[in-house]
N, C-alpha and C positions, 0 to 999 in steps of 0.2 A: 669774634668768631662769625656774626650774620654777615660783617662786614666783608671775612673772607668767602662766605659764601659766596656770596654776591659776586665777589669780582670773579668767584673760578665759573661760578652759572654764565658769566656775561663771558669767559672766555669759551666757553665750551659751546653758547649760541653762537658766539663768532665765526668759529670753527667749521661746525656746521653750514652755518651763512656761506662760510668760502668753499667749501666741500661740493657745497650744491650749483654754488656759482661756476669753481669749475667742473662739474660734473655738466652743466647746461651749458656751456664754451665749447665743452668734449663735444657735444651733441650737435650743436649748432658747425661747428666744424666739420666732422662728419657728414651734416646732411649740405653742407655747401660744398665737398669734395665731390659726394655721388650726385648732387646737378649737377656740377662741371661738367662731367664723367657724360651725364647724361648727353648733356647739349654739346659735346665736345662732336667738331666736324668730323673729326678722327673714327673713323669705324676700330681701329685698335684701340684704340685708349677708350673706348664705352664698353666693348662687349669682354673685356674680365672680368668690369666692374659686376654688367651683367650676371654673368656665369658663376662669382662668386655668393651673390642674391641668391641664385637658382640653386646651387648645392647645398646652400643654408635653408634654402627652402622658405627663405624671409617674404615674407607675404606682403608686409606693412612697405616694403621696397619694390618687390617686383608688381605689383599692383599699380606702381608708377609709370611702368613699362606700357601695358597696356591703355591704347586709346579709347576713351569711352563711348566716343561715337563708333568705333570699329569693332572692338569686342576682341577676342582673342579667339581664332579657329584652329582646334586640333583635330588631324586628322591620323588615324592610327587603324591598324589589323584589328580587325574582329573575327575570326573565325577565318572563313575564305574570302572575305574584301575586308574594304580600305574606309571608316565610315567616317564621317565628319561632324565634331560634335561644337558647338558654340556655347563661348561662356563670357559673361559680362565682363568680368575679370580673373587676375589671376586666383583670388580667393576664392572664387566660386569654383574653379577648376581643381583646386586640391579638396576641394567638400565633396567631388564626385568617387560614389560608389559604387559604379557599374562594373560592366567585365571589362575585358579586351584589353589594352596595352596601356589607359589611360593611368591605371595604378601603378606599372612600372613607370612611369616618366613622374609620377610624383613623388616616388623614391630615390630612382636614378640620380646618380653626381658626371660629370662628363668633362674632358678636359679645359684649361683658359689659353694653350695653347695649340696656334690654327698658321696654317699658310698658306697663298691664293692658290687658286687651282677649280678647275671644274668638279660639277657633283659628281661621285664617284658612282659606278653604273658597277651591279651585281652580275654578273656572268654564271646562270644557273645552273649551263652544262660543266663550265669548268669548276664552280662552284668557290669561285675568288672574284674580289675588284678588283674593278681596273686600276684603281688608285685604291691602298688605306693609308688613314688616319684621319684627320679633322681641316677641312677647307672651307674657306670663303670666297665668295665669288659675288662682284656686283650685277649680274645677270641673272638672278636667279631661276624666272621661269617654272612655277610653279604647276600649273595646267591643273589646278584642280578643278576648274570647271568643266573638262573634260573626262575628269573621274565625276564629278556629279551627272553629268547627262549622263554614263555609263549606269550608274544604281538606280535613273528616274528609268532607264529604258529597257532594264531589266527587272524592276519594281522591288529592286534591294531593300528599298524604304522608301515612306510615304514623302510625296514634293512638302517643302518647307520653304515659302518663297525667300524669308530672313535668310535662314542657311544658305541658299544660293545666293543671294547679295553679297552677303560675306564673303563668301568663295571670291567671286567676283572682284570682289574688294581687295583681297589680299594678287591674286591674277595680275590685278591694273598697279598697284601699289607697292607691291616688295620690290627692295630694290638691294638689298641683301642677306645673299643665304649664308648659313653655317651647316655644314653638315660631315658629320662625325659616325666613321665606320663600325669603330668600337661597338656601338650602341645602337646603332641603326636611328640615329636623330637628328632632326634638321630643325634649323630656327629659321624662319623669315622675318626682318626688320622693314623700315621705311622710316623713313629721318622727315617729321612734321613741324609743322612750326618751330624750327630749332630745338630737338628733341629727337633722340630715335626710340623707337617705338617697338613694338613687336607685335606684328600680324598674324603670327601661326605658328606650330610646331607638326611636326611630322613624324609619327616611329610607323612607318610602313615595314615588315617584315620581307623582306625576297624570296621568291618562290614561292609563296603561300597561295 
């Protein structure tokens, strides 16, 4: 009887043994599909991968996204402007508890399907875009340093030289947008030492 112990103990460590082996295969496969994904030249074949992270809200993934020398800059509606907030990553950005639009975009899901086209422009008298649905474009054209000198010169908020750097940063560096009518959201990427990246998000509201 010890003897059958024994061999069903030694089949059921085995077991286990292989359970965990491929469970760590699983894993290891997975995290070599999403660098592919990442460092894939392909702006299509990275940003599902993306946007699937983002709707999961996976932190321990999009957290990769972000460059740590560049930070991630969100700029969103707070009231009547458009304010610019910087975060080291993207876990630091879903720990924020402030007001304005940043807690919608840390709820928000948005679609994985996009087709080229310019950023769609709101038409406040007719009260429709000129384009909806979800585009990308390698132009993107941010200008938010222009929206920063607009809040320094009306003393919206106190100068933050970091924050304008950033700004700055993503200005000289996106090299593409997503941006999606549904939701009022825009991503900025830039592809870095083979990797793309993401330099900013956007939910500016129109008309506000």
């Amino acid at each position: 009887m010890l003897f059958c112990l024994c061999i069903l103990g030694s089949c059921i460590n085995n077991s286990q043994t292989a359970d965990n082996t491929a469970a760590n295969d699983t894993d290891e496969t997975t995290e070599k599909s999403r660098q592919d994904k990442q460092v894939s030249e392909d702006f299509g074949e990275f940003y599902p991968q993306f946007i699937e992270d983002f709707n999961l809200k996976n932190v321990r993934y999009l957290n990769r996204y972000v460059d740590e020398d560049n930070g991630l800059v969100v700029v969103v509606s707070e009231g009547a402007y458009s304010l610019p907030h910087v975060f080291k990553n993207f876990g630091q950005f879903m720990q924020y508890t402030g007001e304005g639009e940043i807690p919608t975009i840390q709820k928000l899901k948005t679609n994985t399907s996009f087709k080229y086209g310019a950023k769609p422009v709101y038409d406040c008298v007719a009260q429709k875009w000129s384009n909806e649905g979800c585009y990308w474009n390698d132009k993107p054209n941010p200008q938010f340093t222009a929206l920063y000198d607009v809040l320094m010169e009306h003393k919206i908020m106190p100068h933050d030289q970091a924050v304008e750097e950033q700004i700055k940063t993503i200005d000289a560096l996106a090299t593409r947008l997503v941006y999606d009518t549904e939701h009022n959201l825009g991503f900025y990427f830039n592809r870095m030492n083979g990797k793309w990246y993401l330099l900013g998000i956007e939910r500016i509201l129109p008309c506000k």
